[in-house]
N, C-alpha and C positions, 0 to 999 in steps of 0.2 A: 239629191235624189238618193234614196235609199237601192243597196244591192240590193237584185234579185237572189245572188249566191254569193257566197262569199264563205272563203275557208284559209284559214290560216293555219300552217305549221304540223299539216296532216300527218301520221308515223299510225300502220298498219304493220304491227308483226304479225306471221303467221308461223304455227309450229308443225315439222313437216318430218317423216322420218329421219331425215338427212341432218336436222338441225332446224332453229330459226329463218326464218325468211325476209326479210323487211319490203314493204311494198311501201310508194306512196313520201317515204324518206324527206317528210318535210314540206310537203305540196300547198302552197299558198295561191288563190287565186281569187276574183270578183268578176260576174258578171253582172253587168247592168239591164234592167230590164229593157227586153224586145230583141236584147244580144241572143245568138246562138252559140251552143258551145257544142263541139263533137268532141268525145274523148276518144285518143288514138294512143295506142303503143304498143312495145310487144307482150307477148305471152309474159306474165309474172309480176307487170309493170303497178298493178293493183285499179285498173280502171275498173273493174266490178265491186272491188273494196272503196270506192270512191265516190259510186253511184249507191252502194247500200248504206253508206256512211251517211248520207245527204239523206235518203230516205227513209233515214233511222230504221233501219234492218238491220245493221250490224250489232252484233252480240254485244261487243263490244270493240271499240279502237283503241289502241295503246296510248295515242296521243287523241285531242279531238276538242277542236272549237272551229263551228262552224255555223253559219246560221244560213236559213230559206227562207225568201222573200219576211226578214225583220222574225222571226223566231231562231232563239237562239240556243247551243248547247253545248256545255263544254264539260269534257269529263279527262281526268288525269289519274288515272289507276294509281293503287297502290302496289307496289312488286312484292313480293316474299322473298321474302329470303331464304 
């Protein structure tokens, strides 16, 4: 049976006056169809980075292969130097 979701090795930097932020730090997960999933954590933890990632809203992820329901995407920035 194919995931309904499914995300591998999630890395969400965000840049904040303070500095870099990192959200998300790797987040791997599959849910199978008819599962639920609730995303819980604290303030900063990147569950909104997580749900716009999956719904391709985000601008961009710093890291990012993830696929919904058999479509897939995976993008790996270049940095500057």
């Amino acid at each position: 049976m194919t995931a309904a979701v499914e995300a591998r090795d999630l890395f969400r930097v965000h840049s904040t006056p303070e500095g870099d932020a990192a959200a998300l730090q790797g987040l791997s997960l599959t849910v199978e169809p008819g599962e639920i999933l609730a995303v819980l954590g604290p303030s900063g933890a990147g569950k909104t980075s997580f749900l716009r990632i999956l719904a391709r809203v985000a601008a961009r992820a710093t890291a990012l292969r993830a696929s919904v329901i058999s479509t897939s995407t995976t993008r790996v920035p270049s940095h500057p130097s």
